[in-house]
C-alpha positions in Angstrom: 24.8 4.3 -45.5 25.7 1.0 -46.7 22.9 -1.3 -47.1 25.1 -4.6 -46.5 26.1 -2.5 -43.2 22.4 -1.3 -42.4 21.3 -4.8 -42.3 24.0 -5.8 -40.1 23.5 -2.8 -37.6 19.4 -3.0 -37.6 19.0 -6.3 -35.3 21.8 -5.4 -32.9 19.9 -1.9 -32.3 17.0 -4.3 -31.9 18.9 -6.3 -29.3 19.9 -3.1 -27.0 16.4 -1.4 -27.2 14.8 -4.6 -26.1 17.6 -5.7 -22.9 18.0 -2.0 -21.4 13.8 -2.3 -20.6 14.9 -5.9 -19.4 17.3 -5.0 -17.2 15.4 -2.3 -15.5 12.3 -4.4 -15.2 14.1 -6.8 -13.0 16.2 -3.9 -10.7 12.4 -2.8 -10.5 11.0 -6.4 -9.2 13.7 -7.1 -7.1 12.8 -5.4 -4.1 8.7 -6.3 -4.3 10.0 -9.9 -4.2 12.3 -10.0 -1.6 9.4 -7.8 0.6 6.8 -10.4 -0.9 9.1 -13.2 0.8 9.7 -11.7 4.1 5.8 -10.9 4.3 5.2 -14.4 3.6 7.8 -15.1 6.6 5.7 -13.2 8.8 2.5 -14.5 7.9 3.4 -18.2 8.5 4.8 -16.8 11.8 1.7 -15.5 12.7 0.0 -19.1 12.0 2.8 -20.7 14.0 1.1 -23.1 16.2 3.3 -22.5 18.8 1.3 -19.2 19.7 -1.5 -19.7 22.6 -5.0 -20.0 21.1 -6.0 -16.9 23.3 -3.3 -14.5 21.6 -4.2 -15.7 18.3 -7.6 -14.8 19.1 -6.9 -11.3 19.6 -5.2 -10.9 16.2 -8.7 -9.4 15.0 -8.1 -6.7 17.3 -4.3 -6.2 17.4 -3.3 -7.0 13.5 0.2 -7.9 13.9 0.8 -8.3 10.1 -0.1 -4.8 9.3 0.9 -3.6 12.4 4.8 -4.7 11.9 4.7 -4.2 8.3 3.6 -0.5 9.2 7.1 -0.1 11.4 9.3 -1.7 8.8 10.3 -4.6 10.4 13.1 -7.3 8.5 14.3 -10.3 9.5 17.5 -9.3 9.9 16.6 -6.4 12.7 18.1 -5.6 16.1 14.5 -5.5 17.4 14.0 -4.3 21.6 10.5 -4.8 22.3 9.8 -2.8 26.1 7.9 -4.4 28.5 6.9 -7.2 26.8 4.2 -8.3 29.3 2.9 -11.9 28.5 4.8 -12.2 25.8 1.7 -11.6 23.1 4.3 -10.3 20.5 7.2 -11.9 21.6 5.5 -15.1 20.5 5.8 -13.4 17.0 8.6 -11.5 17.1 11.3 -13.9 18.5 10.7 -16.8 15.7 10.3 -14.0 13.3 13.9 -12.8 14.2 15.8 -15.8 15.0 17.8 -16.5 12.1 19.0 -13.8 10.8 18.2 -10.7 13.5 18.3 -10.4 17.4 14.9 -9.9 19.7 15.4 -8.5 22.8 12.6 -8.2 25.4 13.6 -5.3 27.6 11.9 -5.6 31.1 11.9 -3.9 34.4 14.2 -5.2 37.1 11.9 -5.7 39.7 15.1 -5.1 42.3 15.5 -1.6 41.6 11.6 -1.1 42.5 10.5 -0.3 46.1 8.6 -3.5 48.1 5.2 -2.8 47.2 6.3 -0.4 44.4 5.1 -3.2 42.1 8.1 -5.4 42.6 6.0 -8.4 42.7 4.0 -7.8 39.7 7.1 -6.8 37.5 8.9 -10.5 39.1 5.5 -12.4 37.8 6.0 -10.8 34.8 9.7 -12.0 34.1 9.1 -15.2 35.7 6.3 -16.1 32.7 8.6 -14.5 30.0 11.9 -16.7 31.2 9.0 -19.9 31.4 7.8 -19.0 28.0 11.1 -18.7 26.5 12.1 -22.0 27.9 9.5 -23.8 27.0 9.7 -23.0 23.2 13.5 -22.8 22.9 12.6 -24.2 19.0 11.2 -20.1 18.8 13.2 -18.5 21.6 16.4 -20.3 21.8 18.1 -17.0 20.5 15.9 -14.3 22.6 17.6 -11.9 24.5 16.4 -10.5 27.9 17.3 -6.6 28.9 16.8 -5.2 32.5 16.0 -2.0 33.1 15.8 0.6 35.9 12.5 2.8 35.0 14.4 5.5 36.8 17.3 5.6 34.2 16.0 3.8 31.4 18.8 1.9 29.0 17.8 -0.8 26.9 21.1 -1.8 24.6 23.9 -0.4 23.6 24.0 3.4 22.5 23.1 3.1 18.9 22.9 -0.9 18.6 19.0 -1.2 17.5 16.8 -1.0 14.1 13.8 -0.7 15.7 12.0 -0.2 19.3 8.7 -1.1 19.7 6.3 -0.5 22.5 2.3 -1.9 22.3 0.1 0.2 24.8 2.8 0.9 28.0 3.0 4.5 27.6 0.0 5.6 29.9 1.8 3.4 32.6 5.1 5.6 32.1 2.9 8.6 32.0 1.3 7.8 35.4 4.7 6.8 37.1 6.6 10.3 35.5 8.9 7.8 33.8 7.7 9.0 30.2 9.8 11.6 29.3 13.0 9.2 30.3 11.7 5.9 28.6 11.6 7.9 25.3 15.2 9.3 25.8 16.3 5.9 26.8 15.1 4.9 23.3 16.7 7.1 20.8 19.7 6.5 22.8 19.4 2.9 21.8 18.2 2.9 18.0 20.6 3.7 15.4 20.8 7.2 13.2 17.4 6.3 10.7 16.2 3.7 13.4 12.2 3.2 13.9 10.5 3.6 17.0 7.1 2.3 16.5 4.4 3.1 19.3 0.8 1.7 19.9 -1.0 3.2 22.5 -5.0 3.7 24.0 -5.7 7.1 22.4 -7.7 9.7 24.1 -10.3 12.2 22.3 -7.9 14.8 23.7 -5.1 15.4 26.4 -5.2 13.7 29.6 -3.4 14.2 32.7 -0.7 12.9 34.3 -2.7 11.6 36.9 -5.7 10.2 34.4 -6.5 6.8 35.8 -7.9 5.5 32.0 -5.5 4.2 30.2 -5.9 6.5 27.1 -3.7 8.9 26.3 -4.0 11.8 23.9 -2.1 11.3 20.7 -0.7 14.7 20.4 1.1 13.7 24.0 2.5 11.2 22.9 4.3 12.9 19.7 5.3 15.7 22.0 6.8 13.3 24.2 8.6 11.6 21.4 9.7 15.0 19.7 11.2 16.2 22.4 13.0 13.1 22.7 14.4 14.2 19.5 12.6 11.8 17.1 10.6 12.7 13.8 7.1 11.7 13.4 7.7 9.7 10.2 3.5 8.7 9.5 0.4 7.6 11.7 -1.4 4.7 11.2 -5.3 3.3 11.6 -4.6 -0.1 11.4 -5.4 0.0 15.0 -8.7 2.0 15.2 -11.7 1.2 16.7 -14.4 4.4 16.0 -16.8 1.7 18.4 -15.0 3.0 21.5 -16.7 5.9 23.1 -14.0 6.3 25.9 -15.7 6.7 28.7 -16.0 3.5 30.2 -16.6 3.2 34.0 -13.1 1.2 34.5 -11.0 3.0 31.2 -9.8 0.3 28.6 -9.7 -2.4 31.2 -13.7 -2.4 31.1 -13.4 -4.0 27.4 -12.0 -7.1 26.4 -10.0 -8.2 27.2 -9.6 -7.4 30.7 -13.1 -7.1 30.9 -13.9 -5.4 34.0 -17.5 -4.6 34.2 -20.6 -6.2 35.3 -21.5 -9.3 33.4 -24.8 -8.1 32.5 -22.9 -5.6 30.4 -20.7 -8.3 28.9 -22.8 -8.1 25.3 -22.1 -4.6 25.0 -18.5 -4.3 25.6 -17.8 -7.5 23.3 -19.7 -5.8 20.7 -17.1 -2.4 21.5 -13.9 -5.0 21.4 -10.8 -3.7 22.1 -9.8 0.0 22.8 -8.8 2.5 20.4 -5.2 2.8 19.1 -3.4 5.1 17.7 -0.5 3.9 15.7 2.6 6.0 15.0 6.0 5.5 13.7 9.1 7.7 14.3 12.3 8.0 13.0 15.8 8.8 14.7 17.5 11.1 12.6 
């Protein structure tokens, strides 16, 4: 070869061995820092001090951070939460979503319940979500609010949703017979590779349909999901608690923090803190 053209071809090989490595490296960092952005999104969400000093309290116990981050949640989400309750994640949630995704809180309609089918208590419970969301429309300007009929469950569109999450509701569903219909109602809802991400008391085994504790077994609730037609994806637990011994005179309620017991037993059941959770994520195929 020509040493005049040796010389000439040497540093542009140079050049192209040392960009290709270049270019991959940052197709390689891309994504971590676009996830290590919207993880810092969340976590100043978390510390937002619009959140009650009593839910931020129980983040100890509930670690929303790992928790969300387990379900894959993004900003820019369709995100139904079901039966929201107080509003303990919708305080996240809502602000987390605002600008570039949509929450919606789906909740019962209390007029398609019976009087004294728990009417009252599911009215209470929208009343404080609707006073919560209007109090802090800075956070929940852009919130949504679904009402469902527990009898024929539908929470959205068919197919409109990224992800549906549900924090401990499924031994209420289980005790009603509404179970089997809540989970169809929400692969109906998420979109083909949506996430359904489920937190629930867990049971050492099975319970029945008529168990008054609040736990339920964790193979149940996959059952219940499967048959649904949903894919257990992975289980999580970031929401364990090997301190419960399950067998509590009043189920979960006895710890914190409904704390029914005697106060004499308050050390105790302080020292247990909160119930055991399983923590599972499905996918919609």
């Amino acid at each position: 070869m020509n040493s005049l053209f040796s010389a000439r071809l040497l540093p542009a090989c140079l050049l192209l061995a040392l960009a290709a490595p270049l270019t991959a490296g940052a197709e390689q960092t891309a994504a971590p820092i676009q996830q290590a952005s919207e993880d810092a999104a969340l976590a100043a969400v978390i510390k937002g001090d619009w959140r009650s000093a009593d839910n931020v309290a129980r983040d100890s116990y509930r670690h929303p951070a790992q928790t969300l981050a387990f379900f894959g949640l993004k900003p820019d989400q369709t995100v139904v939460e079901i039966t929201p309750g107080g509003g303990w994640y919708a305080e996240i949630l809502a602000p987390y979503l605002r600008d570039s995704g949509q929450y919606v809180a789906a909740v019962v309609d209390p007029t398609t319940l019976p009087a004294g089918g728990g009417r009252d208590y599911q009215q209470r419970s929208r009343d404080k979500l609707d006073a919560m969301f209007a109090a802090g429309a800075a956070q929940y300007d852009k919130a949504r609010v679904v009402a469902y009929d527990p009898a024929k469950p539908v929470f959205g569109a068919p197919d409109s949703a990224d992800l549906v999450l549900t924090f401990r509701n499924v031994h209420n569903w289980m005790g009603a017979g509404q179970a089997e219909d809540m989970f169809k109602g929400f692969f109906e809802v998420l979109k083909s590779g949506g996430t359904l991400g489920v937190v629930e008391h867990r049971a050492n085994a099975a319970v029945g349909k008529d168990d008054k504790s609040g736990y339920v077994g964790q193979d149940q609730v996959i059952a219940m999901a499967t048959a649904a037609g949903f894919k257990l994806q992975e289980s999580s637990e970031i929401n364990a608690n090997p301190r419960d011994s399950k067998d509590h005179p009043n189920g979960v309620w006895t710890l914190p923090p409904s704390n029914r017991h005697d106060e004499a037993d308050n050390a105790k059941y302080q020292t247990i803190g909160e119930s055991d959770r399983m923590t599972l994520r499905f996918v919609k195929p």
